[in-house]
Each structure stands twice: as C-alpha cells, then as structure tokens.
C-alpha positions in Angstrom: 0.0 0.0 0.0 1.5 3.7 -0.8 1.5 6.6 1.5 -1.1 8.2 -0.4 -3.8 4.8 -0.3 -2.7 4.6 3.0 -3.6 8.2 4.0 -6.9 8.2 1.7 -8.3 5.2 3.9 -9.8 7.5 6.4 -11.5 9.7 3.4 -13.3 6.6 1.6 -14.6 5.3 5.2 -16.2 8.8 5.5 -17.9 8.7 2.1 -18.8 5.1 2.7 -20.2 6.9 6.6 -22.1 9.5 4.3 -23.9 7.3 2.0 -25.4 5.2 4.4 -26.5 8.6 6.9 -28.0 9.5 3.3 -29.7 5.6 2.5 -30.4 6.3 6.7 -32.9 9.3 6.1 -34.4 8.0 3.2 -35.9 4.8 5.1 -36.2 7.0 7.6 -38.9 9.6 5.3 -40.3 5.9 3.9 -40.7 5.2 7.5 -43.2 8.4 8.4 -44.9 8.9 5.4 -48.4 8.4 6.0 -50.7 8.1 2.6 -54.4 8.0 2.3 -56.8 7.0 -0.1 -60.5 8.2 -0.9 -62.5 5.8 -2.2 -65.7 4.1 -1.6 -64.0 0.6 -1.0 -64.4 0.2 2.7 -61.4 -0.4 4.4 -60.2 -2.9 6.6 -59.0 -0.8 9.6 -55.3 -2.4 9.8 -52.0 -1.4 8.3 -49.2 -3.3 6.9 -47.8 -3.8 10.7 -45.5 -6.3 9.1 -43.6 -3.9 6.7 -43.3 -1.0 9.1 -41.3 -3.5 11.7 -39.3 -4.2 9.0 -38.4 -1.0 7.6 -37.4 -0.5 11.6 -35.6 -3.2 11.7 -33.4 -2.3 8.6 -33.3 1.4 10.3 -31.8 -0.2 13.4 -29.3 -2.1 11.6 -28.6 0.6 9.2 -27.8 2.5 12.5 -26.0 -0.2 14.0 -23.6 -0.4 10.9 -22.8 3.3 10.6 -21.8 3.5 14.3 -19.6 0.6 13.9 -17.9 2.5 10.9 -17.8 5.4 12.9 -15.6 3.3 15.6 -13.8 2.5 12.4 -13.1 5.8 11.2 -11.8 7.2 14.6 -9.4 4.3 15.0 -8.4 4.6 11.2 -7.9 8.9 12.1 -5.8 8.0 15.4 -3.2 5.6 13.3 -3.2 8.3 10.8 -2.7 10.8 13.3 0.3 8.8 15.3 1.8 8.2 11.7 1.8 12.0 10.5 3.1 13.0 13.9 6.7 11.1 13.1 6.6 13.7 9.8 9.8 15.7 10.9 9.1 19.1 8.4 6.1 21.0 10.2 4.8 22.2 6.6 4.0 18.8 5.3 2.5 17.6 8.5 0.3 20.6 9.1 -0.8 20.0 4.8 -1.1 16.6 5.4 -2.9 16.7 8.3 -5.8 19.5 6.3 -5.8 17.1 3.4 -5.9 13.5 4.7 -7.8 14.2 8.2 -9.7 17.2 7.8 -10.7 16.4 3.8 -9.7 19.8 2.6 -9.7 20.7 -0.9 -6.2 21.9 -2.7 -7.8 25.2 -2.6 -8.4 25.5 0.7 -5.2 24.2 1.6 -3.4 27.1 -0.6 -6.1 29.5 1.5 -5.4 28.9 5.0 -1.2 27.9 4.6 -1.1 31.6 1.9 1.0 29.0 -0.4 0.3 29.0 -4.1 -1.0 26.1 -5.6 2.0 24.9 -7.2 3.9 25.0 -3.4 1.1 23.2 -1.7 2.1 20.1 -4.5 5.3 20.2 -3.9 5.0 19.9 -0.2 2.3 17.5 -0.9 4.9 15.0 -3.2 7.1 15.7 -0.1 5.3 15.1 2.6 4.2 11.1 1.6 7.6 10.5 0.6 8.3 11.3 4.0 5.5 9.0 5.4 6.7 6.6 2.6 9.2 5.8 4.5 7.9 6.2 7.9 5.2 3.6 6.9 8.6 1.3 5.3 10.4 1.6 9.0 7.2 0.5 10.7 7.0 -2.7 8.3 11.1 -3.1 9.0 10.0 -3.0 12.6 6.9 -5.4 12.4 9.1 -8.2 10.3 12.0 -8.2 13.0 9.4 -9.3 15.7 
C-alpha cells in the first residue's frame, strides 16, 4: 500500500459513513410517510404492521452499521494521526494533516497555509515521501518481531 492509499483510507470510510447517513434518512422519510386513499371501497382498519417492523428493523441495523464504521473511522484517524506525527518538516505535516484528516480541498489548503497552488504540490509530493518511508520503517519493525 502507498503513503497516499494509505492516508486516503480515512476519506473513503467517511464517504462510505455519508452514504449510508443519506440511505439512513431516506428509510427514515419511507418510514413516516403516512398516505391516504379516498375511495368508496371500505377499508379494513389495519396497516401493513409487518412492513413497518421491518423497515425498523433495517433502520436499526442501518444504525447499528454506521456507528460501527464510525468506531472505524476514529481508529483509522488515530493511526493516521500517530503516523503524521513522526513527519519531521512542520509544513507537510500541518498539509497533510488538512488534506488527509480534515478532507480539505487543494484550494483550501493554498487559502489557509497563503502557499500558491503549485507549493502546496510540492510539499504534498514531499510530505508522503516522508510517510513513505515512515510507513517502510514501521513494516522493517513489524518483520523483526
């Protein structure tokens, strides 16, 4: 795995954490919507019970599934985080750290560090060769025990 799959883990896990919030509140609006129909057919007094506890039941585990990705996304942060903190150069950590953990755009990044475009790619290319081979020291490390 590169530097830069290794960082992008915590962004995908978000997106993945944003899609189902977004599948969440749609079963959620299916959930509370309340039809009626006019007619003169009389009607039997009952509702489908049985397809309400289900759509709960997939709500719950929807739910269920998003906090354990959450849980996933913290842990998958903290190893980032513990990883960018060996970054020596206080530039590359601090762009690395608005890119991969806060999900800043380029443009943001230029913004808030007053680099141009062109310097914020530079230190970029620098920065994961830098956690290239902080991520190659901790493999060295892990194959000696």
């Amino acid at each position: 795995m590169t530097a830069k799959e290794y960082l992008k883990q915590a962004y995908w896990a978000d997106q993945r954490i944003n899609s189902k919030l977004n599948q969440l509140a749609s079963l959620k609006d299916m959930a509370t919507k309340a039809t009626s129909t006019l007619g003169t057919e009389p009607v039997s007094g009952t509702r489908n019970v049985q397809r309400m506890a289900d759509t709960i039941d997939n709500i719950i585990a929807l739910e269920n599934e998003i906090n354990d990705d959450i849980d996933h996304l913290v842990d998958l942060k903290r190893d980032v985080m513990k990883t960018l903190s060996k970054v020596q150069d206080t530039n590359c950590l601090m762009l690395l750290e608005h890119r991969y953990l806060s999900f800043k755009s380029w443009e943001e990044i230029a913004a808030e560090m007053h680099y141009s475009s062109r310097w914020v790619h530079i230190l970029h290319s620098k920065g994961l060769a830098a956690v290239e081979k902080i991520l190659g020291k901790n493999k060295e490390c892990t194959k000696i025990h």
